[in-house]
mmCIF file of the N, C-alpha and C atoms, coordinates in Angstrom:
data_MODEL
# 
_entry.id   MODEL 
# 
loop_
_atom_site.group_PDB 
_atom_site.id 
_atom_site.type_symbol 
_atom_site.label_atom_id 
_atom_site.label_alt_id 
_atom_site.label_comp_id 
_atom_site.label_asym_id 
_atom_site.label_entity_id 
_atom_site.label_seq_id 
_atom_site.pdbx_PDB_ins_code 
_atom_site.Cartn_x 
_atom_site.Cartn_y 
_atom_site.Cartn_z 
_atom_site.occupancy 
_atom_site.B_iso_or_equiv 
_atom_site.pdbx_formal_charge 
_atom_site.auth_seq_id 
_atom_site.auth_comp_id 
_atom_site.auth_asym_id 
_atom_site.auth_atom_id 
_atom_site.pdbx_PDB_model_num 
ATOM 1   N N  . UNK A 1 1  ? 118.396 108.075 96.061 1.00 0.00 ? 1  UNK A N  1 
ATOM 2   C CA . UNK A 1 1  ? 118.724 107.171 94.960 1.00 0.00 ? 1  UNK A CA 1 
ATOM 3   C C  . UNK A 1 1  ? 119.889 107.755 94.170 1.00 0.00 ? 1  UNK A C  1 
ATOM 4   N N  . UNK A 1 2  ? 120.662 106.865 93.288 1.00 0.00 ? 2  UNK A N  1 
ATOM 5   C CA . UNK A 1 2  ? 122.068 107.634 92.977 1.00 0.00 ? 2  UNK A CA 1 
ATOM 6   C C  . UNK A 1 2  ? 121.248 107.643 91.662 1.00 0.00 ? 2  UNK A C  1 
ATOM 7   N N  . UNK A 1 3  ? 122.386 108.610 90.833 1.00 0.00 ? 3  UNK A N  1 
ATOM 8   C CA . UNK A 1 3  ? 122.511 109.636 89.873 1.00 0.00 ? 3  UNK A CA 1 
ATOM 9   C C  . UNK A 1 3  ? 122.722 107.942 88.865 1.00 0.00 ? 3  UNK A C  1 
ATOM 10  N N  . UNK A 1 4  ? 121.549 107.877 87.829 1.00 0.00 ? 4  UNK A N  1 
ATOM 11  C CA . UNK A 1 4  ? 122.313 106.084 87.528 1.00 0.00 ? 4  UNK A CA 1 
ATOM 12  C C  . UNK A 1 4  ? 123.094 106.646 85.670 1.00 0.00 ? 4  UNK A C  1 
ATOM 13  N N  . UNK A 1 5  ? 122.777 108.509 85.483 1.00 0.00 ? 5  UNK A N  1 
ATOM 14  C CA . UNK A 1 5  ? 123.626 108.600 84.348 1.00 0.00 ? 5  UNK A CA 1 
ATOM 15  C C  . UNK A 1 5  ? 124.977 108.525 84.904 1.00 0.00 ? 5  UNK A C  1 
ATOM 16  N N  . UNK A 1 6  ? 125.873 108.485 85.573 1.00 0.00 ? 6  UNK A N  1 
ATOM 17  C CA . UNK A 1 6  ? 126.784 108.273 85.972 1.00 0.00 ? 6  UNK A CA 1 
ATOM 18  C C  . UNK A 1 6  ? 127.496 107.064 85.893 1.00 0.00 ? 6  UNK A C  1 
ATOM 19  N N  . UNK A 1 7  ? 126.459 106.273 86.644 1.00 0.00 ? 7  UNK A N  1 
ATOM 20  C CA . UNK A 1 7  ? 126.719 104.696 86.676 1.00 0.00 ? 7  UNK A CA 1 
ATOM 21  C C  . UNK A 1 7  ? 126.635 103.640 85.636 1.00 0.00 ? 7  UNK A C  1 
ATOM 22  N N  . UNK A 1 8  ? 126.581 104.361 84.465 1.00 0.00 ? 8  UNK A N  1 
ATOM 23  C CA . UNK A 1 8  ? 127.149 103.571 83.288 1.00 0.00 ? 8  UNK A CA 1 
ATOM 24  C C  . UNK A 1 8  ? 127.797 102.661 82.832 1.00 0.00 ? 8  UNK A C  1 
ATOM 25  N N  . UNK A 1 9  ? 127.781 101.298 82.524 1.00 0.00 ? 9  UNK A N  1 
ATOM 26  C CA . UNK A 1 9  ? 129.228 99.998  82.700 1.00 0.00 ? 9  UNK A CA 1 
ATOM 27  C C  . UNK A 1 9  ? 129.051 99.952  80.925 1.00 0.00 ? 9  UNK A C  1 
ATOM 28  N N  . UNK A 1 10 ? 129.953 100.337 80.257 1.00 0.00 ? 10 UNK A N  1 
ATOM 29  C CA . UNK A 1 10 ? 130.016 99.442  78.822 1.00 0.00 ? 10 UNK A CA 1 
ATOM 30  C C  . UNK A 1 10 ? 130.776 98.209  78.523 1.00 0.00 ? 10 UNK A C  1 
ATOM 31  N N  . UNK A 1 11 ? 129.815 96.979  78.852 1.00 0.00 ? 11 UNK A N  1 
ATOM 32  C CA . UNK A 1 11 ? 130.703 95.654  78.928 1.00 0.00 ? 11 UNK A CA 1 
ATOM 33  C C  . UNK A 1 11 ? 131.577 95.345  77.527 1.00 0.00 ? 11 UNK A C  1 
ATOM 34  N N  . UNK A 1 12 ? 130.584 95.902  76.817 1.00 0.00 ? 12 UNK A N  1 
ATOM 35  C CA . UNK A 1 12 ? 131.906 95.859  75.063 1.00 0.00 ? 12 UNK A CA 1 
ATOM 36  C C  . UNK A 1 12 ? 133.041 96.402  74.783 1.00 0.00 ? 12 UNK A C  1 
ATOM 37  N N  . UNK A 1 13 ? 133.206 97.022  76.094 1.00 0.00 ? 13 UNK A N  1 
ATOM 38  C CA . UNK A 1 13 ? 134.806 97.885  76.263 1.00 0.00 ? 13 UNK A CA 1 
ATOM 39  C C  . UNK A 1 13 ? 135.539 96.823  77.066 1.00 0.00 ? 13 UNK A C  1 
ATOM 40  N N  . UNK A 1 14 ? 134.875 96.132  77.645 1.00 0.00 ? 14 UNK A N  1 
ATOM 41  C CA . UNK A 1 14 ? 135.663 95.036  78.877 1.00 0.00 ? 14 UNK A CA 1 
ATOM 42  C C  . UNK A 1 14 ? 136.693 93.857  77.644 1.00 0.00 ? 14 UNK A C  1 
ATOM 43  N N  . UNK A 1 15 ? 137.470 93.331  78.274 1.00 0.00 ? 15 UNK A N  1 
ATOM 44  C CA . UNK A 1 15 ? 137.664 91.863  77.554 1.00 0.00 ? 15 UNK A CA 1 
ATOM 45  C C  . UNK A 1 15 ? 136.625 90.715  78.127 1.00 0.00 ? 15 UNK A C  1 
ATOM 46  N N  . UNK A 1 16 ? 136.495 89.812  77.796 1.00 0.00 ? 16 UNK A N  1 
ATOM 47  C CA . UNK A 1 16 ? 135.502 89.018  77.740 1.00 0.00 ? 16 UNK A CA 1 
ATOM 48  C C  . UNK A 1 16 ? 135.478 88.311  79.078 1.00 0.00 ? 16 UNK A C  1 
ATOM 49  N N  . UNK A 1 17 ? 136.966 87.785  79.510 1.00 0.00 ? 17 UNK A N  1 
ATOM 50  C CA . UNK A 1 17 ? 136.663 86.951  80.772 1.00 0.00 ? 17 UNK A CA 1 
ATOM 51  C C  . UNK A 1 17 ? 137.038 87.748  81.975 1.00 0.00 ? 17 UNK A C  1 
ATOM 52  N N  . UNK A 1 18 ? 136.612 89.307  81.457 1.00 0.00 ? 18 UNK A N  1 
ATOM 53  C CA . UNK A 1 18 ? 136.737 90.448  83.188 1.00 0.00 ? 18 UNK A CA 1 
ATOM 54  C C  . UNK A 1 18 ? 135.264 90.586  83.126 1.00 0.00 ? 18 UNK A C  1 
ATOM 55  N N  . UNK A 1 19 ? 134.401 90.543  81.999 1.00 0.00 ? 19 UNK A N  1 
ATOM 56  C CA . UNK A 1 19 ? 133.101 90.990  81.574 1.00 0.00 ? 19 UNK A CA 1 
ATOM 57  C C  . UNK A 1 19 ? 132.188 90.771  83.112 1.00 0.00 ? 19 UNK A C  1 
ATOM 58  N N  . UNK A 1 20 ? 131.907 89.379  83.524 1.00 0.00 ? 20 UNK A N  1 
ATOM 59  C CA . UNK A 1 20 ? 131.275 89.356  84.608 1.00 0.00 ? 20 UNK A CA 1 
ATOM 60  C C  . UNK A 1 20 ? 131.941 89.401  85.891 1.00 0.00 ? 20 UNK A C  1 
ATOM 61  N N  . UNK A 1 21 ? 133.182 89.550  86.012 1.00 0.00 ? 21 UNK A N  1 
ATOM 62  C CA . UNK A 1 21 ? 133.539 89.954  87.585 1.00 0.00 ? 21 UNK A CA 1 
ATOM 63  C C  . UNK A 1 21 ? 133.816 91.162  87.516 1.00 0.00 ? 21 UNK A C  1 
ATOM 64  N N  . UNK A 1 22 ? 133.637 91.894  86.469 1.00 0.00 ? 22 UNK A N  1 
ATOM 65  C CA . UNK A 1 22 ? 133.398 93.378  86.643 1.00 0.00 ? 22 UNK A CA 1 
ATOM 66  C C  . UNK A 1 22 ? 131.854 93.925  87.154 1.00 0.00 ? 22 UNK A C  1 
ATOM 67  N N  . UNK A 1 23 ? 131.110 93.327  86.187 1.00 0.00 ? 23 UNK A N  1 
ATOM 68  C CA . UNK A 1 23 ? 129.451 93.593  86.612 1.00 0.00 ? 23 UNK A CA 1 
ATOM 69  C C  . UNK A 1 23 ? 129.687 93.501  87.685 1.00 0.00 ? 23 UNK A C  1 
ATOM 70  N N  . UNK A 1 24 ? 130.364 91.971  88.576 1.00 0.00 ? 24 UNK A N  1 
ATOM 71  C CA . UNK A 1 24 ? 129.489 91.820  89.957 1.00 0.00 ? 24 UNK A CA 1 
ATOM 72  C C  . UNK A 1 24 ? 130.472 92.531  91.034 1.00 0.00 ? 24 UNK A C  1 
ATOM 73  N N  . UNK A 1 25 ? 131.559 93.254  90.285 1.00 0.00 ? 25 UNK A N  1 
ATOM 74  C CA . UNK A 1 25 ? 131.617 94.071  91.430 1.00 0.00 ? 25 UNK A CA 1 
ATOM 75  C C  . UNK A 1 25 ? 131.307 95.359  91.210 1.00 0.00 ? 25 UNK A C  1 
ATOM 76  N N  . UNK A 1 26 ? 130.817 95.766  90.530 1.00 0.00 ? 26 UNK A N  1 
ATOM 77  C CA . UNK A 1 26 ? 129.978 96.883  90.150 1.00 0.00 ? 26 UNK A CA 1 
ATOM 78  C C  . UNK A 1 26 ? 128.690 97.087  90.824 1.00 0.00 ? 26 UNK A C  1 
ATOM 79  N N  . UNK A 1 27 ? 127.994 95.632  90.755 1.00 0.00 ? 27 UNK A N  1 
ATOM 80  C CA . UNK A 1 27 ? 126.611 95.461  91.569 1.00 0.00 ? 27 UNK A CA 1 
ATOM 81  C C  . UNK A 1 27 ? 127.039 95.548  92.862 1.00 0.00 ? 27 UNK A C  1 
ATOM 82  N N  . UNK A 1 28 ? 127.831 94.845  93.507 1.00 0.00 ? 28 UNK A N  1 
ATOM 83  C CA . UNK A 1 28 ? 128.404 94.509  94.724 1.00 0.00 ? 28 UNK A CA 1 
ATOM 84  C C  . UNK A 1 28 ? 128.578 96.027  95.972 1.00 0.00 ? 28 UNK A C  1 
ATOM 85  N N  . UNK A 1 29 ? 129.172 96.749  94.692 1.00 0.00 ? 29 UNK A N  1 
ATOM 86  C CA . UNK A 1 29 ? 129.310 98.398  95.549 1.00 0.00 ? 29 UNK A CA 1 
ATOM 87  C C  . UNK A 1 29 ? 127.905 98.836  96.022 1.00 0.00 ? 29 UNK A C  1 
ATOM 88  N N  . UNK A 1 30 ? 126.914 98.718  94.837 1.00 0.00 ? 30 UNK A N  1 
ATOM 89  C CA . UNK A 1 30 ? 125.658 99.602  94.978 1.00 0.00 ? 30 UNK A CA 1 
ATOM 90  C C  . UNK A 1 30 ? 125.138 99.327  96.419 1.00 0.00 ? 30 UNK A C  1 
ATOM 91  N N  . UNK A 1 31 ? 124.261 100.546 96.567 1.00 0.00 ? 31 UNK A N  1 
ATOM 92  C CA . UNK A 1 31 ? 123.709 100.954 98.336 1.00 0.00 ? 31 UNK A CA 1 
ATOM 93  C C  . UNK A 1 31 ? 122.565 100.152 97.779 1.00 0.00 ? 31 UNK A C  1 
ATOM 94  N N  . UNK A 1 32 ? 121.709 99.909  98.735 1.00 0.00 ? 32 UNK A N  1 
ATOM 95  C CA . UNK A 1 32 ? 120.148 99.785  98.443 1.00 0.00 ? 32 UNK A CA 1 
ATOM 96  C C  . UNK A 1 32 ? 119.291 100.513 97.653 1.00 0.00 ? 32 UNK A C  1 
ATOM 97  N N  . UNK A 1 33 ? 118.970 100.759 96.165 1.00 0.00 ? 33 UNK A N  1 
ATOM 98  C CA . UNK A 1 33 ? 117.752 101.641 95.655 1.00 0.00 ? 33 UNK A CA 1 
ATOM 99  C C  . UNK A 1 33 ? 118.824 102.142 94.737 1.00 0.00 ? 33 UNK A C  1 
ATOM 100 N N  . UNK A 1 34 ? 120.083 101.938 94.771 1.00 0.00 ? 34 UNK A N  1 
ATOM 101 C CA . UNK A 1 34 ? 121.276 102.705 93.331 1.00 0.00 ? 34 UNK A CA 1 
ATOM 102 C C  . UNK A 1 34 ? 120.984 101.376 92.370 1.00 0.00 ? 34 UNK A C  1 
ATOM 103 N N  . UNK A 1 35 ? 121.073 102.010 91.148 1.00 0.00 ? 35 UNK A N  1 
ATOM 104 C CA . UNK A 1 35 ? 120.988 101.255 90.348 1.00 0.00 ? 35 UNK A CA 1 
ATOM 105 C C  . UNK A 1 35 ? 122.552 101.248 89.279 1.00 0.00 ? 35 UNK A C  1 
ATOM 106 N N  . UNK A 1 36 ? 122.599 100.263 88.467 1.00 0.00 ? 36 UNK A N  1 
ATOM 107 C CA . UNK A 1 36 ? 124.041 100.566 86.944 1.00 0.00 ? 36 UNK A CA 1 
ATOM 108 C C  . UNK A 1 36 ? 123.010 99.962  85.972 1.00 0.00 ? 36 UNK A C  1 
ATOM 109 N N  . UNK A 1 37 ? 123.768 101.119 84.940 1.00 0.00 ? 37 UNK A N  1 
ATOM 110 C CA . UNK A 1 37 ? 123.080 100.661 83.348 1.00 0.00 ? 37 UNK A CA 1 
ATOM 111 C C  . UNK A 1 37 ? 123.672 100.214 83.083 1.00 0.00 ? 37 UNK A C  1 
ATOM 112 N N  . UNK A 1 38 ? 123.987 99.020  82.255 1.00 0.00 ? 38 UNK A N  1 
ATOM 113 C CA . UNK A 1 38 ? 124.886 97.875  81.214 1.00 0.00 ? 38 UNK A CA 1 
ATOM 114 C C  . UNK A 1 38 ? 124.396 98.213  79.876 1.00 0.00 ? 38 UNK A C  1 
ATOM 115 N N  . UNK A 1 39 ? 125.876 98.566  78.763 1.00 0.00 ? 39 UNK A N  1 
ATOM 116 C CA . UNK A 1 39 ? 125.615 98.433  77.712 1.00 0.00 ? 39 UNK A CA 1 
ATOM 117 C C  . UNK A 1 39 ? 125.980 97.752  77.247 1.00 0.00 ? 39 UNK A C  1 
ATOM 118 N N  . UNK A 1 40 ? 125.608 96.550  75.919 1.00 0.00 ? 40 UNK A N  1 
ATOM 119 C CA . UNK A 1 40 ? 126.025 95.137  75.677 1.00 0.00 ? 40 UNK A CA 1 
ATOM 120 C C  . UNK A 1 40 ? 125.405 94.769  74.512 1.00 0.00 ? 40 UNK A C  1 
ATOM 121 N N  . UNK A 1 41 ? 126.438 94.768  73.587 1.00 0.00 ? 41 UNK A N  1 
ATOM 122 C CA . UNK A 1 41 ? 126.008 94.291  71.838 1.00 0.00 ? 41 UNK A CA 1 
ATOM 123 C C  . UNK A 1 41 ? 125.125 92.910  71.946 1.00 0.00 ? 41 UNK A C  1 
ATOM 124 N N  . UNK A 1 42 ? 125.102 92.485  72.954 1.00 0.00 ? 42 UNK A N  1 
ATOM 125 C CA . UNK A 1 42 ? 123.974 90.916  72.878 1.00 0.00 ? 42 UNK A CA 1 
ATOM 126 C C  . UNK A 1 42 ? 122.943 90.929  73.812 1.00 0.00 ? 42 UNK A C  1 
ATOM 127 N N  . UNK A 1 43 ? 122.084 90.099  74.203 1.00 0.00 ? 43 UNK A N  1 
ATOM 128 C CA . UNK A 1 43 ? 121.144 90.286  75.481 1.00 0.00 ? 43 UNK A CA 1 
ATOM 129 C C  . UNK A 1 43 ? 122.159 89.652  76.209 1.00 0.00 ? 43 UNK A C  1 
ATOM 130 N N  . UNK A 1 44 ? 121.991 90.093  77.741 1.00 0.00 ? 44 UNK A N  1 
ATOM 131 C CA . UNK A 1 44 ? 122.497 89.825  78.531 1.00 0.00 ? 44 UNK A CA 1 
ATOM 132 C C  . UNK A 1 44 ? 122.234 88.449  79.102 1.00 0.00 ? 44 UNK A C  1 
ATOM 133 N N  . UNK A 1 45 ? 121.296 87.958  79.016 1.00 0.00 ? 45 UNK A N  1 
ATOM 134 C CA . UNK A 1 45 ? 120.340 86.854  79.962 1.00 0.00 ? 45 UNK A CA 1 
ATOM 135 C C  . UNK A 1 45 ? 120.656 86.707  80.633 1.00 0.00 ? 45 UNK A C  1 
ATOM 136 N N  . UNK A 1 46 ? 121.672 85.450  80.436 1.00 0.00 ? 46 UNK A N  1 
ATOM 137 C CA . UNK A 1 46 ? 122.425 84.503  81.369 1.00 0.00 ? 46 UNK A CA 1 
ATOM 138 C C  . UNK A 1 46 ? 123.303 85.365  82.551 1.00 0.00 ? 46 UNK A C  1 
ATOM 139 N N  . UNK A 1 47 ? 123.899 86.649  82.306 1.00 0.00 ? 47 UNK A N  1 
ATOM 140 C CA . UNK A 1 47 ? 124.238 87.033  83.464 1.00 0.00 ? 47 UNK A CA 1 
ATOM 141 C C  . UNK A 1 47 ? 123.085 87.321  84.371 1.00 0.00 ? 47 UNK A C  1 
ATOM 142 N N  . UNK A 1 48 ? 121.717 87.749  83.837 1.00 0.00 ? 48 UNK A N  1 
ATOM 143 C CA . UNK A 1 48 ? 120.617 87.865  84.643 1.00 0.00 ? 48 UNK A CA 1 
ATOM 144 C C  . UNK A 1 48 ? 120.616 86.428  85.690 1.00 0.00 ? 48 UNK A C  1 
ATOM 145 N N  . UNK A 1 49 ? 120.786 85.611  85.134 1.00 0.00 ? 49 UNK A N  1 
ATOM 146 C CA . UNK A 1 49 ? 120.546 83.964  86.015 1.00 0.00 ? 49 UNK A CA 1 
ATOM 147 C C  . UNK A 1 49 ? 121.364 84.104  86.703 1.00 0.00 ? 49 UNK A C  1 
ATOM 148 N N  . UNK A 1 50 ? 122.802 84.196  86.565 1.00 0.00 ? 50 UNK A N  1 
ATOM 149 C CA . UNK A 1 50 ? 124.124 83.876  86.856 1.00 0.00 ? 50 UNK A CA 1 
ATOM 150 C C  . UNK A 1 50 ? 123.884 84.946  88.730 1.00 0.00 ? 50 UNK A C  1 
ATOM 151 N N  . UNK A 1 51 ? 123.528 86.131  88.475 1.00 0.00 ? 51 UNK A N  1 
ATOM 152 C CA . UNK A 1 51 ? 123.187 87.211  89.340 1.00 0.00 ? 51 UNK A CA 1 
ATOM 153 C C  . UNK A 1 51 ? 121.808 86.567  90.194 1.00 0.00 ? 51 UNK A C  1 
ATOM 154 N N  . UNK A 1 52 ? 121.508 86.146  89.709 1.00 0.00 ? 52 UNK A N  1 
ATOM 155 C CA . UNK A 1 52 ? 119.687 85.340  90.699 1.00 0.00 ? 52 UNK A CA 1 
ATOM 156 C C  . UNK A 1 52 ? 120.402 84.502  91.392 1.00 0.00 ? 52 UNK A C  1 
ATOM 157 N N  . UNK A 1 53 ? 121.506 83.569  90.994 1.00 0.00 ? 53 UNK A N  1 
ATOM 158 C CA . UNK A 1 53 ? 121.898 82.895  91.474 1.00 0.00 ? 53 UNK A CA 1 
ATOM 159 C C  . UNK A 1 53 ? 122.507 82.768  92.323 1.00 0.00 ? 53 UNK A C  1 
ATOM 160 N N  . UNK A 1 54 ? 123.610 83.486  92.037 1.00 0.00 ? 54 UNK A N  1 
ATOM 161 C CA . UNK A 1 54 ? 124.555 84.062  92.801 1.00 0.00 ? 54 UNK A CA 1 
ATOM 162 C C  . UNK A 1 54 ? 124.214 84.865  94.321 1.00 0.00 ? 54 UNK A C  1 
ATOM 163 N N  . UNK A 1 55 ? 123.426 85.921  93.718 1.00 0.00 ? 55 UNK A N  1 
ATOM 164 C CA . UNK A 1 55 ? 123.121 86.889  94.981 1.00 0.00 ? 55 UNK A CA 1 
ATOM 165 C C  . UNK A 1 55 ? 121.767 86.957  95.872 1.00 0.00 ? 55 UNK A C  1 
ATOM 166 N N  . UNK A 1 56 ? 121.026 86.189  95.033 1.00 0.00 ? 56 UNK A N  1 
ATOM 167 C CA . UNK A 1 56 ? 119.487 85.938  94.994 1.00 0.00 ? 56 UNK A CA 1 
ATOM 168 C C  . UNK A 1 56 ? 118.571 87.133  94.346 1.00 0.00 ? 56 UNK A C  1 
ATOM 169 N N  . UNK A 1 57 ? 117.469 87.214  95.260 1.00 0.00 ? 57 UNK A N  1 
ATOM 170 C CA . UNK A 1 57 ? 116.189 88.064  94.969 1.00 0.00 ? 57 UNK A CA 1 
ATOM 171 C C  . UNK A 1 57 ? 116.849 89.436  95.339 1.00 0.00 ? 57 UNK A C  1 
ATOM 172 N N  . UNK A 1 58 ? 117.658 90.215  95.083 1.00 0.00 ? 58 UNK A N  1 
ATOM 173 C CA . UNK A 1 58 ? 118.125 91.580  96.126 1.00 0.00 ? 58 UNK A CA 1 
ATOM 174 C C  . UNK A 1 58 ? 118.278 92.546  94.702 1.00 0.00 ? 58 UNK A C  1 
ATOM 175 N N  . UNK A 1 59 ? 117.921 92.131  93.634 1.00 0.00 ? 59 UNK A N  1 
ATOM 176 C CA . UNK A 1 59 ? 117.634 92.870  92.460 1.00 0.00 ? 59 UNK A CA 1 
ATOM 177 C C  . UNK A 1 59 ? 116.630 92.693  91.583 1.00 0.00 ? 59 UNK A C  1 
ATOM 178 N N  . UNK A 1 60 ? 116.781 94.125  90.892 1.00 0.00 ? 60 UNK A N  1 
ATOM 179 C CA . UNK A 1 60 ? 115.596 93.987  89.835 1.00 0.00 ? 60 UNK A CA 1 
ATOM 180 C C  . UNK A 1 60 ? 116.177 94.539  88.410 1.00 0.00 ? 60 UNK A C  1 
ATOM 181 N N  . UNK A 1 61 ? 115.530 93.885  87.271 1.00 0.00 ? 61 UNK A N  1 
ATOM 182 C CA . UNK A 1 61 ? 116.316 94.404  86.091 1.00 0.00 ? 61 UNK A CA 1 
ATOM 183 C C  . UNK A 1 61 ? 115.079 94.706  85.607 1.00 0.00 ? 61 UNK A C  1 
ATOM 184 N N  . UNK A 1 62 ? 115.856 95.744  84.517 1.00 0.00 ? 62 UNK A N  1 
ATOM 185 C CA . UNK A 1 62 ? 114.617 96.342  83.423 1.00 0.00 ? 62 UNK A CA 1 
ATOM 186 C C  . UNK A 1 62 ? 115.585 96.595  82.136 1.00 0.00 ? 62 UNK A C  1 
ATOM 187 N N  . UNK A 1 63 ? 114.663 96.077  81.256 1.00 0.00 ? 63 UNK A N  1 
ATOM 188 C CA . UNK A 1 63 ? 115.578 96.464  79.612 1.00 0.00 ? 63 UNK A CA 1 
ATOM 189 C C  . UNK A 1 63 ? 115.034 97.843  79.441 1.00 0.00 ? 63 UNK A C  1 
ATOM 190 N N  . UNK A 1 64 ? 116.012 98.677  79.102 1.00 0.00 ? 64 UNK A N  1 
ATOM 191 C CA . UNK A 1 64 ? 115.829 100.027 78.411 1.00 0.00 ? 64 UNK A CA 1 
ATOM 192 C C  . UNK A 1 64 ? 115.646 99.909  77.020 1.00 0.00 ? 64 UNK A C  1 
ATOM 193 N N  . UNK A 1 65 ? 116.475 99.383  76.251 1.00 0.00 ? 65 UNK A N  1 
ATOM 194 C CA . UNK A 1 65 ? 116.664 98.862  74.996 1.00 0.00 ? 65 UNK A CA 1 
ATOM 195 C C  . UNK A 1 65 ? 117.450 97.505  74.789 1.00 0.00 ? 65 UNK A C  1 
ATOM 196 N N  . UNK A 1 66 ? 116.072 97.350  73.897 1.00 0.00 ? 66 UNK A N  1 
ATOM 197 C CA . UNK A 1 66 ? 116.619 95.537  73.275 1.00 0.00 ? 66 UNK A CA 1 
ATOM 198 C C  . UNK A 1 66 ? 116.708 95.163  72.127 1.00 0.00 ? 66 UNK A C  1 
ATOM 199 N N  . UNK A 1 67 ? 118.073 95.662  71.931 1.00 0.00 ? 67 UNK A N  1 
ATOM 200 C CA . UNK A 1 67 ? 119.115 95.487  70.132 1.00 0.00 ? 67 UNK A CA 1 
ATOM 201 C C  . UNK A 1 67 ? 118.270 96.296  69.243 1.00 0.00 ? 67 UNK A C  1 
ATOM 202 N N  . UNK A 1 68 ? 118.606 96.093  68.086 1.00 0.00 ? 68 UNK A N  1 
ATOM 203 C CA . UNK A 1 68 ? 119.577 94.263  68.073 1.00 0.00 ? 68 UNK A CA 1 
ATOM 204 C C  . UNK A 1 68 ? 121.232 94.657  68.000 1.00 0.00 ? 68 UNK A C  1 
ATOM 205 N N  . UNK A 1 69 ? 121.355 95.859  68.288 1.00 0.00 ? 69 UNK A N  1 
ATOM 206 C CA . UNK A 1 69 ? 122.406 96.508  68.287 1.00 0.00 ? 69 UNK A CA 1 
ATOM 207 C C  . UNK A 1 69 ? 123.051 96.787  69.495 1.00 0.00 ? 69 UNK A C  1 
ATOM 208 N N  . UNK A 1 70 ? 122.499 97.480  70.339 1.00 0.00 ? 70 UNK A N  1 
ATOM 209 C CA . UNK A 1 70 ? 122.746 97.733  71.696 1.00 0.00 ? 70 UNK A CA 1 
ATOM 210 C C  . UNK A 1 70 ? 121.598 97.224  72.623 1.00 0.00 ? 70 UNK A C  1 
ATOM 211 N N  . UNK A 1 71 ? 121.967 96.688  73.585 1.00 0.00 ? 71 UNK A N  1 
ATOM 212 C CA . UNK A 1 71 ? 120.884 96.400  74.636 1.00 0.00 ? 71 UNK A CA 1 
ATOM 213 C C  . UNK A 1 71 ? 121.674 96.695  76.046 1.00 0.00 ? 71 UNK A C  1 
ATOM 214 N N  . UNK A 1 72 ? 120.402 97.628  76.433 1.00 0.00 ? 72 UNK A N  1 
ATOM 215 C CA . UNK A 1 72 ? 120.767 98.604  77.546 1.00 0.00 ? 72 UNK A CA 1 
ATOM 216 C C  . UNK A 1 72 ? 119.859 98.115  78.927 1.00 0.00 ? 72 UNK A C  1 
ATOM 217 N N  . UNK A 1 73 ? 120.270 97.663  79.856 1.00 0.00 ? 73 UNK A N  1 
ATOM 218 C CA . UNK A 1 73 ? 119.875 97.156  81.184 1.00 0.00 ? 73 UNK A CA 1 
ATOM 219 C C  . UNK A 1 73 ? 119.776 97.620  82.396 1.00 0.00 ? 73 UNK A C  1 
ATOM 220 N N  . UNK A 1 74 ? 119.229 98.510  83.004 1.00 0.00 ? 74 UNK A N  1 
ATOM 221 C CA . UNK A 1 74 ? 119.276 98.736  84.473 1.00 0.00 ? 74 UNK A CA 1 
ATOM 222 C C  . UNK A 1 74 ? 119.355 97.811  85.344 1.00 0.00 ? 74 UNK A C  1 
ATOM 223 N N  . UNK A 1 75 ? 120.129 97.749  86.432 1.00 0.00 ? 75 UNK A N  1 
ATOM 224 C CA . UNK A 1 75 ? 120.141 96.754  87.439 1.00 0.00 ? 75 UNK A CA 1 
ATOM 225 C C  . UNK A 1 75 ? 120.311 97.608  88.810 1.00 0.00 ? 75 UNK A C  1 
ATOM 226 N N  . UNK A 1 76 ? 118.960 97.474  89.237 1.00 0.00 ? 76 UNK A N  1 
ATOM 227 C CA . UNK A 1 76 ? 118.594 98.037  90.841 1.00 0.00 ? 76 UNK A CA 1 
ATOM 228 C C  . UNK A 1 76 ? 118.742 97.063  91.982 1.00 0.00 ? 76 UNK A C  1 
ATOM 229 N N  . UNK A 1 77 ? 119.643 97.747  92.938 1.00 0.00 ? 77 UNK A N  1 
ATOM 230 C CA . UNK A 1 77 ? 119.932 96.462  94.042 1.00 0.00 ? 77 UNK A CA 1 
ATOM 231 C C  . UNK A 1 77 ? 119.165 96.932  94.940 1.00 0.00 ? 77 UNK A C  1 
ATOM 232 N N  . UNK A 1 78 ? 118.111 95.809  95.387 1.00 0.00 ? 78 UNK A N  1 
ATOM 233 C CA . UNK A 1 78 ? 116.812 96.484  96.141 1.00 0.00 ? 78 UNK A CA 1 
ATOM 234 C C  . UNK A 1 78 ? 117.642 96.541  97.577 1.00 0.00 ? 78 UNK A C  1 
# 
């Protein structure tokens, strides 16, 4: 399994309309069982859907922290 302090994405550093084609090529690299943390001044949700949608069932998310300040996300590509 990879090292996921490494794999760190801070989307509040991104501009807004790289925000999700950065995630998904961020997700896109990961092996099977690597995971990326997302850090993100809002909940994420909708990229959660956007990613179900998109790629299907081949992930799993977990909130680390939820705000209301920072909300921190693991995303494991099974």
């Amino acid at each position: 399994m990879a090292n996921t302090v490494n794999n760190v994405l801070d989307v509040t550093q991104i501009e807004p309309r790289l925000k999700h084609p950065t995630i998904f090529e961020r997700f896109d690299i990961l092996k099977s069982g690597e995971s990326l943390i997302l850090h993100n001044d809002h909940d994420p949700k909708p990229l959660y859907y956007q990613l179900a949608g998109l790629r299907g069932d081949i992930f799993s998310w977990e909130y680390l922290e939820q705000g209301p300040d920072l909300f921190r996300i693991k995303i494991t590509k099974n």
